[in-house]
PADRENMAR-57033 format. One record per residue (C-alpha): x, y, z. Coordinates in steps of 0.001 Angstrom, whole numbers, plus 500000, padded with zeros to 6 digits. Each point is the difference from the previous one (the first is absolute). Example, Ala and Ser with C-alpha at 12.3 -4.5 7.8 and 13.67 -1.06 7.14 Angstrom:
// residues 2
512300495500507800;501370503440499340;
***
This chain:
// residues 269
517755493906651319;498453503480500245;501227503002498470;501212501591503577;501580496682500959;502097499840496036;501009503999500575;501279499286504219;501714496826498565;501955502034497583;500785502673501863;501432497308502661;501989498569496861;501223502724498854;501260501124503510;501224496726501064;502718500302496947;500914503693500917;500657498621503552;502197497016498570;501599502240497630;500969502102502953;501117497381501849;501913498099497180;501847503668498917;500167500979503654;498153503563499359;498621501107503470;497354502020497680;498388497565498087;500065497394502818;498164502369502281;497354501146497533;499265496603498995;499588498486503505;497853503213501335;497387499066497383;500283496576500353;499422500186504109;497102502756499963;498118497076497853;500681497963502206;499549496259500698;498464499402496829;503667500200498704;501239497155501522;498795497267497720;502291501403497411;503080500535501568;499832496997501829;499334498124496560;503719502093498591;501236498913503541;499606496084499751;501187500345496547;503370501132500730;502859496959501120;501318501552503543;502791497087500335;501885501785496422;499842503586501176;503643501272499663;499744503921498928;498493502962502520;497366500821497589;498791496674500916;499949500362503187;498483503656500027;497573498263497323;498836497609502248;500337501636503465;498210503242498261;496992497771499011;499570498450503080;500547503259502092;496577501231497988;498439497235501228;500975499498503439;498721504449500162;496407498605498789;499943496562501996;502623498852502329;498349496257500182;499886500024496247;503396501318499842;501141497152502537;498298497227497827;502084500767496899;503149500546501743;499825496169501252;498703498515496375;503086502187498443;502604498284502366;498503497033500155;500451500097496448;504099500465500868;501199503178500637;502858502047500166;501226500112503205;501142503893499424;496118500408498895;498861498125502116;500790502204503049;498785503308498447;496854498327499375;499837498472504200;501299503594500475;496819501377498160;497689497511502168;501179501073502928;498743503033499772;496291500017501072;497392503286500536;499008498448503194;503001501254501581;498984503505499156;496942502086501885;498324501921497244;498083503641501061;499495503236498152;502107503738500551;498526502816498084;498397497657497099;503387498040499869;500319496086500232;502801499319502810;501269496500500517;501311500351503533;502760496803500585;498191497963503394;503558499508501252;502058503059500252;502218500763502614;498536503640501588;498151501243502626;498763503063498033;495959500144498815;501173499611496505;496297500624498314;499269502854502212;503971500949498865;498776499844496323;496765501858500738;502047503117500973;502582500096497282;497844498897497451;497340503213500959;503266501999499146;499825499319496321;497392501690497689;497329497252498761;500916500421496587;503095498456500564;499431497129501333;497153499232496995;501111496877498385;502324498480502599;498810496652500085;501093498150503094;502795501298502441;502061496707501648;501289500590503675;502659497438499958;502570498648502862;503971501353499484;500553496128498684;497713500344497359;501660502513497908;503698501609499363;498910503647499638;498183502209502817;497292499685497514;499031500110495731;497252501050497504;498618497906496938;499433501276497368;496537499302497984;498859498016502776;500274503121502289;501032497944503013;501910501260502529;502552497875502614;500403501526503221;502631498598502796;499141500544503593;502926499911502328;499086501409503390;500095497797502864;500906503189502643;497520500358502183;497046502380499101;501661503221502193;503638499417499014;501967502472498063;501463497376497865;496443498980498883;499129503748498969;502976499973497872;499557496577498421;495638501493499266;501363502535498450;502393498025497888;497134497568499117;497516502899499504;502633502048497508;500345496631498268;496140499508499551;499930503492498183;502435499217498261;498508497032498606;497046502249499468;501578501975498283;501736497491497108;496028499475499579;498948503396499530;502890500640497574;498934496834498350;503749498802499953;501478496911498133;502298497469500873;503962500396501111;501184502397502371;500234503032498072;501597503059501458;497701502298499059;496907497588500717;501380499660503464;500697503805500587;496359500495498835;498967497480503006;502271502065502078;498539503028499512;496432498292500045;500875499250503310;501114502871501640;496895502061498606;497785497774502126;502142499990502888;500532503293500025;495777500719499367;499779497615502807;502119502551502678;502219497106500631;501907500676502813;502934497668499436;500104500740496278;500293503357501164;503048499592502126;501242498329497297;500032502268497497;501013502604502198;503474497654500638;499955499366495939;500083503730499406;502978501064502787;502118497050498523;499657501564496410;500610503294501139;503344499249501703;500827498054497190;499863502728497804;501843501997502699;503056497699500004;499884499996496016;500481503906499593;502475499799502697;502032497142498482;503078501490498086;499604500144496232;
***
């Protein structure tokens, strides 16, 4: 074995246990820093992690970090090679599995890039769901918002996901270390209707706000004070942006506050 072949090997050791360890403690940190490594090397990391895979007896898993052990491992996998990912998915249940495992790991599988269209926005990777529900241009959408943000910003983000309303809880979310972002398009109004403007600009605010978790190189959890930072992230580039709606908006915000503090030096003390 060559020298470069011996160092690449250990590095893939060495990050394959951080990612376990993450997995087995459930720390979002040293789960995510292992398995970024592990995927920018690529497929050459599957030999060992199958090899700790087929190792492990998926009939006696009784414990979540077992299941986020193995479901973690074969989530790296199935991001470098979805037929790979596929083949040890069947050997592990054929193997007997637990049916609780089992259907995170079918769950995993289902999940397949070919559903996605792939193009670039201002040097960004977006993953653009084939089957969403709108009648809106969503890349020529993303074009113009994305324009709105200085270049600098979006340095780093790795891949941005334009996902169906079924495909996640929240309007949309940022990883951390991976610098991923998960955006939710719900806007099935016609292209002129009011109701779509309002549910762009929704979307839109959410995308900067996303953005902006990234530039503030947040962490996990929803902080207060992380999210208020998004917030304000936000608004900047709306504002920047002459947003009409956001405009109306804060106009509203700023006559509710004031007769709030009205009615508070009028109320008796």
């Amino acid at each position: 074995m060559s020298e470069p072949d011996n160092e690449q090997n250990q590095i893939v050791s060495r990050n394959l246990k951080r990612l376990i360890r993450g997995l087995t403690q459930d720390d979002l940190s040293e789960t995510y820093e292992g398995y970024k490594v592990l995927f920018q090397i690529g497929a050459s990391v599957i030999p060992q992690v199958r090899e700790v895979l087929l190792k492990f007896d998926c009939s006696k898993v009784k414990f979540p970090n077992e299941i986020r052990y193995v479901s973690g491992l074969v989530n790296l996998v199935h991001d470098i090679d979805e037929v790979e990912a596929n083949n040890i998915v069947q050997q592990l249940k054929g193997g007997g599995c637990n049916p609780a495992l089992a259907r995170i790991l079918d769950s995993i599988c289902k999940f397949t890039i070919d559903d996605y269209a792939r193009y670039n926005v201002c040097g960004v990777e977006i993953f653009e769901h084939k089957n969403l529900i709108t009648n809106q241009n969503v890349k020529a959408k993303l074009e113009s918002w994305l324009k709105n943000v200085p270049s600098d910003d979006l340095r780093e983000i790795e891949r941005i996901y334009i996902l169906r309303r079924e495909d996640l809880e929240s309007l949309g979310n940022y990883k951390p270390i991976l610098y991923r972002i998960n955006l939710v398009w719900i806007n099935s109004s016609s292209r002129w209707s009011p109701m779509s403007c309002i549910d762009n600009f929704i979307i839109e605010n959410t995308l900067y706000h996303e953005i902006g978790h990234h530039v503030c190189r947040h962490t996990f959890g929803q902080d207060p004070k992380q999210e208020k930072e998004a917030d304000d992230y936000a608004d900047r580039i709306m504002l920047n942006s002459n947003h009409l709606l956001f405009r109306i908006a804060r106009l509203f915000k700023a006559q509710s506050n004031k007769s709030l503090d009205v009615r508070a030096k009028q109320r008796p003390s």
